[in-house]
C-alpha positions as CSV (number, residue, x, y, z in Angstrom):
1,X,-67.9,-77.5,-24.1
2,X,-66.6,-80.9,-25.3
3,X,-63.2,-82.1,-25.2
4,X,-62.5,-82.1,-28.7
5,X,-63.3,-78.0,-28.3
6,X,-60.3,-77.9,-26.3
7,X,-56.7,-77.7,-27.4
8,X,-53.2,-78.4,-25.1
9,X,-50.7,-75.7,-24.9
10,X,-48.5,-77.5,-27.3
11,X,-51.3,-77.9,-30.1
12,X,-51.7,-74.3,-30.1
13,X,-48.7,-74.0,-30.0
14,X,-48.5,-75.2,-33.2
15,X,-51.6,-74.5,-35.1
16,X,-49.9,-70.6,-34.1
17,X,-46.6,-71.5,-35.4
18,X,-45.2,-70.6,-31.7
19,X,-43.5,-72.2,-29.6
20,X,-44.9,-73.7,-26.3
21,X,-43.2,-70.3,-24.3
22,X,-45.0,-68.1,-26.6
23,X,-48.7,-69.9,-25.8
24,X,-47.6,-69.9,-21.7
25,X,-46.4,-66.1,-22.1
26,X,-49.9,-64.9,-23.6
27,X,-51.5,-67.1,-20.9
28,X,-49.7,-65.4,-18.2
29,X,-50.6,-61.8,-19.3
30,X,-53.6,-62.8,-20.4
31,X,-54.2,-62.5,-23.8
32,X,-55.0,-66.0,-24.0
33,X,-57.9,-67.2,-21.8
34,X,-57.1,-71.0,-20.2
35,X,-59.4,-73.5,-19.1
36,X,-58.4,-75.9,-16.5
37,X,-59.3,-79.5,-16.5
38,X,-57.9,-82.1,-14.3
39,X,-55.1,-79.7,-13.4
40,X,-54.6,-79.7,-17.2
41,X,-54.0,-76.3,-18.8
42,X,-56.7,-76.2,-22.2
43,X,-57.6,-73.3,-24.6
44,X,-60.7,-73.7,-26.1
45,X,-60.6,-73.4,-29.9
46,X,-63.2,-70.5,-29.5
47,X,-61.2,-68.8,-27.7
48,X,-58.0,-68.9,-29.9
49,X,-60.4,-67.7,-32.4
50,X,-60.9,-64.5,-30.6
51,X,-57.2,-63.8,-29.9
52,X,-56.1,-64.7,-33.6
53,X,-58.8,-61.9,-34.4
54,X,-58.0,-59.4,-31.8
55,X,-54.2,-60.0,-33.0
56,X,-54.8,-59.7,-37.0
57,X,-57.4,-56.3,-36.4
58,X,-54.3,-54.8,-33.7
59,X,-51.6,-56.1,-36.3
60,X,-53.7,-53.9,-39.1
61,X,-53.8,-51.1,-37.2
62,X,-50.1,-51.1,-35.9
63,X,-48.8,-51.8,-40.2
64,X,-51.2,-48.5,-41.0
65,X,-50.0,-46.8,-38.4
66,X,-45.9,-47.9,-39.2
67,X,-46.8,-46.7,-42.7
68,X,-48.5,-43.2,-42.1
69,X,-45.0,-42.9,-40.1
70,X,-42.8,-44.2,-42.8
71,X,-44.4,-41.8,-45.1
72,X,-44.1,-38.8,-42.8
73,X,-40.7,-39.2,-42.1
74,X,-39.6,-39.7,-46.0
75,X,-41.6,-36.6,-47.0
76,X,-38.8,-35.1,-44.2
77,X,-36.2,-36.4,-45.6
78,X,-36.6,-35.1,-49.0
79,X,-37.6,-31.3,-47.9
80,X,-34.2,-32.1,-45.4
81,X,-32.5,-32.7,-48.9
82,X,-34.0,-30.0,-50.9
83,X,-33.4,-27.2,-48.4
84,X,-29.7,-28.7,-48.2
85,X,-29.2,-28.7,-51.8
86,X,-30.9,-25.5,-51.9
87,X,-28.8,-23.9,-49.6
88,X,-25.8,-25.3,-51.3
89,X,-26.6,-23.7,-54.9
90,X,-26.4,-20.6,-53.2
91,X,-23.0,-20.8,-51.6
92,X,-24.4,-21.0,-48.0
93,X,-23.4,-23.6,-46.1
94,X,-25.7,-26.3,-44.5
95,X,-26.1,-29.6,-43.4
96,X,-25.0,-31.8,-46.3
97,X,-22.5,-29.1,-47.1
98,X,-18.5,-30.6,-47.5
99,X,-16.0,-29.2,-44.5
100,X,-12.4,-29.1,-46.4
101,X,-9.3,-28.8,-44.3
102,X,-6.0,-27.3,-44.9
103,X,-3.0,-28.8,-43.7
C-alpha cells in the first residue's frame, strides 16, 4: 500500500459528503476499516470502495423493501375505504361514518 492509497478522516469525510463525526462513527462500529500509520488514523481508498458498495447494495435493498411496504399498506387503505364507504351506502355505521349530536 502506498501513501497516496490512503486517505485522512477529513478527506473522506469529504469525498462522502459527511462530516468528520460521521467517518469516526463508522470507524468506531466498524463499518469502516482504519489503518494506522504514525499514530495517524488512514482509510485506504480500497477500502472506502467496499463500504460505498456494501452501503449502495444495503441502501437498494432497504428502498425495495420501503416500497413493497408502501404498497402494502395503500392497497389497506383503499379496501379500509371501500369497506367504510360500503358500509355507509347501506345505512350501517362504520369507521368513517359521521357521529351527530343533539343538544
Amino acid at each position: 500500500m502506498q501513501v497516496g492509497d490512503l486517505l485522512t478522516t477529513k478527506e473522506a469525510a469529504e469525498l462522502l459528503r459527511v462530516s468528520h463525526w460521521t467517518v469516526s462513527a463508522w470507524l468506531s462500529q466498524g463499518k469502516l476499516t482504519r489503518t494506522k500509520a504514525g499514530g495517524r488514523t488512514l482509510i485506504a481508498k480500497a477500502d472506502l470502495e467496499v463500504f460505498l458498495r456494501r452501503s449502495s447494495e444495503s441502501n437498494s435493498a432497504r428502498l425495495e423493501m420501503a416500497e413493497s411496504v408502501q404498497g402494502r399498506d395503500a392497497a389497506n387503505t383503499a379496501a379500509r375505504i371501500d369497506a367504510s364507504r360500503k358500509a355507509g351506502q347501506n345505512g350501517k355505521s362504520g369507521a368513517g361514518a359521521r357521529v351527530s349530536r343533539e343538544s
